[in-house]
N, C-alpha and C positions, 0 to 999 in steps of 0.2 A: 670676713675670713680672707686670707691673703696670700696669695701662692709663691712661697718658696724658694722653693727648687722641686724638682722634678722626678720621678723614677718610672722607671717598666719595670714591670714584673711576668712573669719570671723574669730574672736574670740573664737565667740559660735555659732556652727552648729546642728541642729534639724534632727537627721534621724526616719522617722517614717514607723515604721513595716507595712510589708505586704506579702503575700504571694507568687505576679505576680511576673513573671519571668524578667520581664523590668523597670524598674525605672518608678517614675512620670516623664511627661513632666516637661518643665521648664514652670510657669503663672506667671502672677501677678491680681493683683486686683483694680480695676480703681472704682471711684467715676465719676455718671454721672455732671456733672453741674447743667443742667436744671432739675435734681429731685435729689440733694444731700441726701435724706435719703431713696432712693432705692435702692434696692439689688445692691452690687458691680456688675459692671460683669467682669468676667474670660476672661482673653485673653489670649490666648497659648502666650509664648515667644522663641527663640532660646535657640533650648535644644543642646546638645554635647551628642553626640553619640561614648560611647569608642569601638572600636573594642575589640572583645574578646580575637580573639589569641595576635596580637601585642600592647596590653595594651597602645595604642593610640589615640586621635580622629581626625577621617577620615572626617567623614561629620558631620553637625547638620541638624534641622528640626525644625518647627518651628508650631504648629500643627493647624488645624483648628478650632478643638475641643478635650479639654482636656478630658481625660479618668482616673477618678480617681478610676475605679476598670475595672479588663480585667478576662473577663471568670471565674468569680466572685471571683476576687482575690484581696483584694488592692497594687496596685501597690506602693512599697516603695519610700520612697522619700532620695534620696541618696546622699547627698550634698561633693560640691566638695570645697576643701579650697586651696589656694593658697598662693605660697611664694613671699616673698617681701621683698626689702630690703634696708636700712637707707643707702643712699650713699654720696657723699659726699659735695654733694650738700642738706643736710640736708632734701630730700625729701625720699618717698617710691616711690623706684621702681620694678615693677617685676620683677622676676629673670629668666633670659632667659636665652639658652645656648650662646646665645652670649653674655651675660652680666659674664658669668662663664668664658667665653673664653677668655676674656679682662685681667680676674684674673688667665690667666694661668690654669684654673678648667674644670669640664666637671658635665654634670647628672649625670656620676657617684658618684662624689666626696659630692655628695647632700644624705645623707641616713635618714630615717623616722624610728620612733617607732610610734606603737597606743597601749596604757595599757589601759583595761576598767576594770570594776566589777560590778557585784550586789551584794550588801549585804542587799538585804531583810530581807534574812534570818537571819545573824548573827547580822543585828539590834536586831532579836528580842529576839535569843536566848542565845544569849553573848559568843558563842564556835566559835574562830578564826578558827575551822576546819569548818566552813559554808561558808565564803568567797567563792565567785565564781571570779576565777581572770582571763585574759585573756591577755597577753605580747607577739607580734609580734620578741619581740628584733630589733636591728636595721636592716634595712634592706636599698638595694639600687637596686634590682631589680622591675623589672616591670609585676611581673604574681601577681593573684589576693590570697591574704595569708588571709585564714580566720581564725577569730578570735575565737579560741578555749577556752570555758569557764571552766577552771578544778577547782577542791574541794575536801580536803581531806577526806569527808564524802561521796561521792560518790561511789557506788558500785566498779568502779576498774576505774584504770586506764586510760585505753582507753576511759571511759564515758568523754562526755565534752558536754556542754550546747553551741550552735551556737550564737555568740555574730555577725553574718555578717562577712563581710568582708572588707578589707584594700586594695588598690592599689595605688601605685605609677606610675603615668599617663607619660606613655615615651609623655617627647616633641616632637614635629616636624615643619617642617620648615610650616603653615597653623594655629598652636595653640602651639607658644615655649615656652610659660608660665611653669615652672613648679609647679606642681598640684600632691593632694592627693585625692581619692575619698573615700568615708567611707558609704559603704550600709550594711543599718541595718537588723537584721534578720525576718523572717516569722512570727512573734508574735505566738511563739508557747508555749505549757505551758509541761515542765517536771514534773517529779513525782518520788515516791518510788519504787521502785521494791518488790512487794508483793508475800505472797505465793500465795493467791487469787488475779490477775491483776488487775488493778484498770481500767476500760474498758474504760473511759479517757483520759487513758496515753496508748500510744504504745508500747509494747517490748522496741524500740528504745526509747523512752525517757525515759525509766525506769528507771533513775540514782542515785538517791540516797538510800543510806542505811538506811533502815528501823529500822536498832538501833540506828542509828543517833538522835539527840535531836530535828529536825525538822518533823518527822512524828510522831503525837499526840502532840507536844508541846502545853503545856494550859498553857491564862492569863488571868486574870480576878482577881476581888476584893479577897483579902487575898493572893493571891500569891506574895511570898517572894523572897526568894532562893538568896537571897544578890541583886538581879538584876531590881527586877522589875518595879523600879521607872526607871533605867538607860534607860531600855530597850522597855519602855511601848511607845505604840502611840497613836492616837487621834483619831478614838475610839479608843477601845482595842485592835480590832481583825483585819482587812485593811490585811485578807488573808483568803484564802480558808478555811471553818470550818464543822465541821461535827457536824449535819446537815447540808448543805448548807441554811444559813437565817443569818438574820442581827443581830446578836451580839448581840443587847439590846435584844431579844427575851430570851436571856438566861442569865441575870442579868449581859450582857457584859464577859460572862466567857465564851472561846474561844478554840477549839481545832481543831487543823493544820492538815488538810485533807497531808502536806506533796508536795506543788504544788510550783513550782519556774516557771518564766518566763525568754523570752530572754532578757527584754530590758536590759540594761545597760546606763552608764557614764563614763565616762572618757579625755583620754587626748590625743591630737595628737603630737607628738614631731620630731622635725627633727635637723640636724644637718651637719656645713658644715666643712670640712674639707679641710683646705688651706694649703699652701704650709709652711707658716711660721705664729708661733704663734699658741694661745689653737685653738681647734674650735668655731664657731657661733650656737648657738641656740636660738629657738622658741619653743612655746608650744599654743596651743588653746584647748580647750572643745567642747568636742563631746556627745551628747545625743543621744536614743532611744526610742522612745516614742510610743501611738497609733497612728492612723492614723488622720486625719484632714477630720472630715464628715461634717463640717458648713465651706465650703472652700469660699463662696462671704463675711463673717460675718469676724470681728474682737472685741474683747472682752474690756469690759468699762477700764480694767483695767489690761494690760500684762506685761511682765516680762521687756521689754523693759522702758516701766514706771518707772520701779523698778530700774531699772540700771542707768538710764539716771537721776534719784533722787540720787544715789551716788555719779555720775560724776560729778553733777554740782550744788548740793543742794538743800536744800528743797523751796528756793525763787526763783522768777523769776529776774533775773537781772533790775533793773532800767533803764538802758542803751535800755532794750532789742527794734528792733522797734515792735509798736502795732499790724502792721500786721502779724508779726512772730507770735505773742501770741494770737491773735485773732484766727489764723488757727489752732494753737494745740487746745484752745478749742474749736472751733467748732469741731474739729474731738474728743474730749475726749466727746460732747456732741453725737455726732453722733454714736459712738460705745455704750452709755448708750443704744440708740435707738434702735440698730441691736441687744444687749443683752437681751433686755425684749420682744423683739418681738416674744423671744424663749420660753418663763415664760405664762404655765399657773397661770394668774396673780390672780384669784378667786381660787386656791388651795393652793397658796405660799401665799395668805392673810391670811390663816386660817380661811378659810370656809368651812361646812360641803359641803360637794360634792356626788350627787347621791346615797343619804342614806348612807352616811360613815363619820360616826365623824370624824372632823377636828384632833383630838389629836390622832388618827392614820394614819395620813397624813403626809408626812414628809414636814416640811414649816419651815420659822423663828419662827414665833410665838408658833410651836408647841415647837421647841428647846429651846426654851425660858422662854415656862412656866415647862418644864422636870428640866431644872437648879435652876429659882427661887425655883421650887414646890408654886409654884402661879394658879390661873384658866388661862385655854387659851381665850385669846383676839385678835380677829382681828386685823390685823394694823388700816387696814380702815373699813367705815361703807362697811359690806358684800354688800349691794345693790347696792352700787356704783362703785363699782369695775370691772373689766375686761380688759382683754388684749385689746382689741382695745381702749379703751377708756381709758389704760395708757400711748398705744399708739402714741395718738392722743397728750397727753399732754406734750409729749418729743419734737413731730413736733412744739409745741409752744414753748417751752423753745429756741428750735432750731433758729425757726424764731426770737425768740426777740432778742435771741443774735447775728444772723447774723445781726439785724437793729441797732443793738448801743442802743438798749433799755432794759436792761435786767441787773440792779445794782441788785435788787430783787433777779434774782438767787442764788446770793450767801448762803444767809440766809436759804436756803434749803439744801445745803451741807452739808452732815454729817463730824464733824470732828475728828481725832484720837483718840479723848480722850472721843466721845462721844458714842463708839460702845456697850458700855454698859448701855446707856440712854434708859431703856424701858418703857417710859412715851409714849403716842401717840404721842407727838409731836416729841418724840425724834427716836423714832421708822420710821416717815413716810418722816424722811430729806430721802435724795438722796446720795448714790444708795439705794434704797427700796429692802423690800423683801431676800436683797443676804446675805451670810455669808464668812468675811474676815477668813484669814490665825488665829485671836486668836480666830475663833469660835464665836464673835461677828456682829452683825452685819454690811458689809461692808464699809467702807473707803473709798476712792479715796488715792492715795499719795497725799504728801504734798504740792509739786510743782504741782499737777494737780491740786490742791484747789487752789493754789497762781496764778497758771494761768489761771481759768475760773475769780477769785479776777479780774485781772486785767483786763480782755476782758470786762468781765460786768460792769467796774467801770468808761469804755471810755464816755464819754459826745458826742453827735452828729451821725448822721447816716455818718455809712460807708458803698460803697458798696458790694454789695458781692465779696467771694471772688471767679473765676473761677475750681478751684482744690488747697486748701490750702495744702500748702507745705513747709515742714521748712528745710531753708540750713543748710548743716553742715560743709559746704567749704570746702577745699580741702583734698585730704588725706596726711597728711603727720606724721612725727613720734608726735608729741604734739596734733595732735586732735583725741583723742579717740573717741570722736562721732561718727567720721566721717566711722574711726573703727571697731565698734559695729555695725554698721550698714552698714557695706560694703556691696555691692550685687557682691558673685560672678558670674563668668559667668556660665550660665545653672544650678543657683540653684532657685527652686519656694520662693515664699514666705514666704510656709510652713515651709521653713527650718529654719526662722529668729526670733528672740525676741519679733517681733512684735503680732507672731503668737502663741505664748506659752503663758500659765497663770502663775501668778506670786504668790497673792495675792489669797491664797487657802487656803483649808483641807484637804486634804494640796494639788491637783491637778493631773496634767497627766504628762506631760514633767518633771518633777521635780518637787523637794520640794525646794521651796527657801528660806524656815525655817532655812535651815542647813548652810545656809550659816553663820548667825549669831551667832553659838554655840561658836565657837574659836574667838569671835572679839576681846577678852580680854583676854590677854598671861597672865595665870596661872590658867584660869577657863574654863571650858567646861558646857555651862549650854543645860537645856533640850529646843528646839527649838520651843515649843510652849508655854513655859512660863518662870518664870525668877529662877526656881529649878538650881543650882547648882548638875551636877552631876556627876562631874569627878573635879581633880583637875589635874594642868599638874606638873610633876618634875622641880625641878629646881628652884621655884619661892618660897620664903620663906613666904612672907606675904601672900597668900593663900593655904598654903597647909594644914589647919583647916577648909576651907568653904567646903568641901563639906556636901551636905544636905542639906545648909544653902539658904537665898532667897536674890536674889539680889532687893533690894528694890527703887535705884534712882542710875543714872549716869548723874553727873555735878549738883547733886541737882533735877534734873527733875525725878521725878516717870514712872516707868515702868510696875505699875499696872494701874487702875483705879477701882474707884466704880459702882455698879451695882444699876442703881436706878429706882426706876418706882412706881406704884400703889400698893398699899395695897390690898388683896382682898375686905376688909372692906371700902376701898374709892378709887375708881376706876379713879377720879379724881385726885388722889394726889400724893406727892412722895416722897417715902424713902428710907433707904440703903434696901436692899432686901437680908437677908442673910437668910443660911440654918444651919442647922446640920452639913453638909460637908464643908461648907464656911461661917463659922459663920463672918467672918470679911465684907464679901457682896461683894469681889476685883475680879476682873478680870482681866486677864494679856495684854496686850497690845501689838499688832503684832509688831517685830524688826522692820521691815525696815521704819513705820512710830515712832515708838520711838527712835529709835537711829539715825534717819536720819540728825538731829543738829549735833550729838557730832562726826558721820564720818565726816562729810563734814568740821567741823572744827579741828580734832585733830587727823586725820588720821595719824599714825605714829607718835602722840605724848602722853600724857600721862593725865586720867580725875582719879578725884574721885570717887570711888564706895562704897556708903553704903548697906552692906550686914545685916542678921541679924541676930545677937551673938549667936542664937540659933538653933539647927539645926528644918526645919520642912517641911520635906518630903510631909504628906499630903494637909496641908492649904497653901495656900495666908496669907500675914503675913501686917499689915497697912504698909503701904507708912509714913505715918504719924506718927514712932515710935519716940519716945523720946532718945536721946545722949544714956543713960544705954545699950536698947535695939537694937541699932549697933553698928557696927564696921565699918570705911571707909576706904578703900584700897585706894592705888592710883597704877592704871594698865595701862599699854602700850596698845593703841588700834591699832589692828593690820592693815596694808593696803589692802583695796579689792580687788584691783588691783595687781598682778603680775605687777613690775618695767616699766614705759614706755609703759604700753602696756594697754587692755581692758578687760586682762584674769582674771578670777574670781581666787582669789590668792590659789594654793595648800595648803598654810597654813588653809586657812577656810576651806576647802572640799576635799578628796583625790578623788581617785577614788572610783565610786560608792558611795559618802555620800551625793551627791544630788538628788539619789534616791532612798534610804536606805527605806525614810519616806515613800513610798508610796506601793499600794496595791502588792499583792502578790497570783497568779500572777493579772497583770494590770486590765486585763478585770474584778476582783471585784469589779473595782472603781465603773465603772456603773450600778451597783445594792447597793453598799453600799454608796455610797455621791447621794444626787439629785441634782436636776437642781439647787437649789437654793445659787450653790456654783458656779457654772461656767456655766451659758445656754446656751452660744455660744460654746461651746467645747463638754457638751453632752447636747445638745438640749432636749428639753420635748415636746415644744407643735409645730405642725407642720400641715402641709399643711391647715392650719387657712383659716377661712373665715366668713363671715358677714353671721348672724343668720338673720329670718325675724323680731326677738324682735329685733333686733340691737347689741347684744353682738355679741360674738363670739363663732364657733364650730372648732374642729379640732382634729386630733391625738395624743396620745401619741405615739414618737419617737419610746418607746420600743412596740407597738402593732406589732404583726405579722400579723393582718389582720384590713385594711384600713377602718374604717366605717364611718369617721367625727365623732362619737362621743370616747370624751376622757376617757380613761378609768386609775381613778385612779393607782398609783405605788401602789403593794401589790406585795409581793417578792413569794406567790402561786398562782398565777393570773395565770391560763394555755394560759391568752389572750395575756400578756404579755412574753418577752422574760426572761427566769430562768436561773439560777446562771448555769446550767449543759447544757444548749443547748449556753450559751455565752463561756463555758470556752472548748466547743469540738468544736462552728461552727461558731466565732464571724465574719469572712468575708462575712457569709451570712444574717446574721442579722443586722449589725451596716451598717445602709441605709445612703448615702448620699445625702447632704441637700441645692439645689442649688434655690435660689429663695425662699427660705422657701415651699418647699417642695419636697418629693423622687424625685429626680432623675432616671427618666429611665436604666434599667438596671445596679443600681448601688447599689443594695442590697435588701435587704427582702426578702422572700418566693419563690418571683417568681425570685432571681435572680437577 
């Protein structure tokens, strides 16, 4: 038997920050049968236990109860990838030392690199001396190499940010698989080294240099400096600010308290070396993320979604059987469930709440009327609203589609093109209330739309199903599904795609905005709209666009119109433009606009109309007449690294799929609300039936437990602040098992 070529698996691996000294267990998450929309429950699974000194595993355990915080720490979630390999019998096989021995090779002959980065920072400041890079080089030993984060702006030398740690798992004759393990670091947050200490940052994290362009860096409206369109995100600020408060309090003009965290991204890479001929290489992606505090919940709409729409398209196959497609959506219906369960539903409606205007609330509808500069509108009538009783109306959707009764549903799905439709009607399709990746409101993918299409459009009752489940047969080199979705041995669930949001503002695990910047070889556009803002060398027919807006690829528009109610007729609907957006467009999230022209032309070559003119600030029509563009024709690049499932190096280096996101992480959770992702940070919590029949319960971020909810207001001493999450977040960010705290797994007491 004859090796190859090479792969890891997973592909993409989730390590998520914590402070405990031991790893999570290994669980999974089970749906019951006889109550399909009650909480999953957790079952510990067979975890691997590496020994410390001889970087092996000895024993597992398999636990009775999972512990997702110990001596109030979150235990990290530490995922192990494995090698595998195309032999020649066109299957994957593990690579074992007796599979090395066949080839004359040994463990040794097997050597790993792990490179990661954060570039928070020099997303935002545009000085390549911000890069925080961390390169193991190749290595073939088996002791634990951590990952040292260095920067040329950092006070000396010796300073380095802890990116975790890297080990290569000596085999043994009980576990001969060889294996990388990748545990992420303590979620901890560095700083500047001040003449005055910033009483936040420790001595020992004091690392960067206070002349550096990262401590006081300001952005906000009128700021130039050649960059700031390049370099700008969504908000403005998505990093610590002094004052510590939300960026619009200050006309969105921002100044960098100077604060970097550990998480990172990157790449695992190994490489074999044979006796005759180059060597074999593989590579996967590695992440760092927060931890996983809604661990029984999965999210309407995850990254896995998003993938699985590249893989295979935005349609469902013709061919497919019913009950395949009947089970994805009932689970895409079922995760809707377990996500709203999370949504105070009367505060995300845009209702005044406990003597506090609504238009200081953060909800869709308040974002909605800030954009138009329109009055704020409820989605729905305020009196008939509430989380149990929207509830209630998911269990029906549920039930009619599990009876074969349920064509109707569809016509309630919101479609891609329609997240800028703020008519009521267009406002209260499905998903309600959330806000996608363009800042509209949310989407399903495509292929989630074309497979609830097809479940609800079946004729005749089917029965239920016991635990729908979709195959992905076998693993061999041709099914990347199967790929993506591998489960190594002893990693949770948390670690998987299934368990990360995709479809954000941009989210927590990643931004999967960036992924789309490079789709098209000779442009770089800005990842949350269709801004041209790099051009690459080399390509002759674009090296004029920058500035310029990319207005249609293959003919199809990559904006949409913003349409709704006049104030003067509340009834009615028209383009809705401003001052800022006189043209009324709003951009439309990559992965459901471009989801056609990957699936069809991946690796080959579309049309793209740009437009002749350069325009930095505005959205430019869709609708321009021949004069007013220009059409390129550009190579679309493949998402895929060759044969395999890895998100391709060319889209995303290291550190650019989480460039976009907060700085450090923990401001996510004061600066986005629930109404972007409620299964990831939860809002409304340990809920219960009022005697009027609504509903009472917590906010997540309360410190002290009352049932009643206490609006988000970022100086609420009731709630948890920007300076007690960014010195004590293991104590405070509570975990949520059953929809509600879990016993000693956070808050106050511990």
């Amino acid at each position: 038997m004859t090796i190859r070529e090479l792969r890891i698996l997973p592909p993409l691996a989730i390590g998520r920050l914590g402070g405990a000294s031991e790893p999570l267990d290994n669980y999974v998450i089970e749906t019951d049968p006889d109550h399909p929309l009650a909480y999953r429950r957790i079952r510990g699974a067979e975890t691997l236990l590496v020994d410390e000194t001889s970087g092996e595993i000895r024993e597992t355990r398999t636990p009775a109860t999972v512990e997702f915080k110990r001596d109030g720490r979150f235990r990290p979630v530490a995922p192990f990838l494995e090698l595998f390999a195309v032999t020649d019998g066109d299957t994957l096989e593990p690579v074992t030392a007796d599979l090395l021995r066949a080839e004359r090779l040994g463990p040794g002959n097997v050597e790993w690199r792990v490179v990661v980065a954060n570039r928070k920072v020099v997303r935002r400041t545009g000085d390549p001396g911000d890069l925080v890079h961390a390169d193991t080089q190749w290595f073939s030993g088996h002791e634990s190499r951590e990952l040292e984060g260095r920067c040329h702006h950092f006070v000396s030398r010796d300073r380095y940010v802890s990116f975790g740690h890297a080990r290569y798992i000596r085999p043994n004759d009980r576990f001969p698989g060889l294996r990388l393990r990748f545990t992420p670091a303590a979620g901890l947050i560095y700083g500047p080294r001040l003449p005055k200490p910033d009483p936040l940052i420790p001595p020992e994290r004091a690392v960067y240099d206070p002349s550096g362009p990262w401590v006081g860096f300001q952005i906000g409206p009128g700021d130039d400096g050649g960059t700031r369109f390049q370099n700008e995100t969504l908000p403005p600020s998505l990093f610590a600010i002094v004052p510590p408060a939300p960026s619009w309090l200050h006309d969105n003009r921002a100044v960098s308290r100077g604060y970097l965290d550990d998480a990172c991204d990157g790449f695992v890479h190994v490489r074999l070396a044979r006796r005759r001929g180059a060597p074999l290489t593989a590579s996967a992606r590695i992440f760092a993320g927060p931890p996983t505090v809604v661990p029984d919940s999965l999210f309407i709409r995850c990254l896995a979604d998003d993938l699985e729409q590249v893989l295979h398209g935005p349609a469902v196959p013709a061919d497919e059987p019913y009950e395949v497609t009947r089970a994805r959506a009932e689970d895409i219906v079922r995760r809707a469930y377990e996500t709203v369960r999370f949504m105070n539903v009367v505060v995300m409606n845009g209702n005044d709440y406990m003597g506090r205007n609504a238009l200081v609330l953060d909800s869709m509808p308040e974002e909605e009327a800030a954009d138009t500069e329109r009055m704020l509108r409820p989605v729905m009538a305020p009196g008939s609203v509430d989380t149990l009783a929207i509830m209630a109306l998911h269990e029906q959707v549920f039930a009619a589609l599990r009876g074969g009764a349920a064509p109707w549903f569809t016509e309630l799905l919101r479609q891609p093109e329609e997240v800028a439709d703020f008519t009521d009607y267009g406002r209260r399709k499905m998903p309600a209330l959330m806000c996608g990746a363009d800042n509209g409101y949310l989407a399903l993918t495509r292929r989630q739309i074309d497979t609830i299409r097809k479940a609800a459009s079946a004729r005749g009752f089917e029965p239920p199903l016991e635990e729908p489940q979709v195959p992905r047969g076998g693993l061999t080199p041709r099914n990347l599904t199967a790929q993506l979705h591998y489960e190594a041995a002893g990693n949770p669930v948390s670690s998987r795609p299934v368990s990360a949001i995709a479809n954000c503002c941009p989210g927590l695990e990643m931004d999967f905005r960036a992924v789309w910047r490079r789709l098209f070889e000779g442009v770089v556009l800005r990842e949350y709209d269709n801004l041209v803002v790099d051009v690459e060398p080399g390509v002759k027919a674009t090296r004029k666009l920058k500035g310029h807006r990319l207005l249609r690829v293959d003919g199809v528009p990559v904006t949409t119109e913003i349409r709704g109610p006049a104030t003067s007729d509340l009834s009615g609907s028209i383009l809705l433009t401003t001052d800022a957006n006189p043209h009324g467009l709003a951009p439309m999230e990559w992965s459901n606009a471009l989801a056609r022209v990957l699936w069809d032309r991946s690796g080959g070559t579309v049309a793209c109309d740009f437009s002749r003119e350069e325009s930095w600030d505005q959205q430019l029509p869709f609708v321009a007449s021949p004069p007013n563009y220009v059409t390129v024709t550009l190579r679309v690049r493949p998402f895929f690294e060759p044969e395999s499932a890895v998100i391709s190096r060319a889209l995303a280096d290291a550190g650019e799929l989480t460039q976009g996101l907060c700085s450090p992480w923990q401001n996510d959770y004061r600066e986005c609300s629930c109404y972007y992702w409620a299964s990831a940070r939860p809002d409304y919590v340990n809920v219960e039936p009022t005697p009027d029949g609504t509903s009472g319960g917590d906010n997540w971020f309360q410190k002290r437990r009352t049932g009643q909810y206490v609006a988000d207001d970022y100086q609420d001493s009731r709630l948890v602040l920007y300076d007690e999450l960014f010195s004590d977040w293991e104590r405070w960010l509570r975990v949520q098992i059953g929809g509600r705290d879990a016993p000693g797994q956070g808050g106050a007491g511990g």
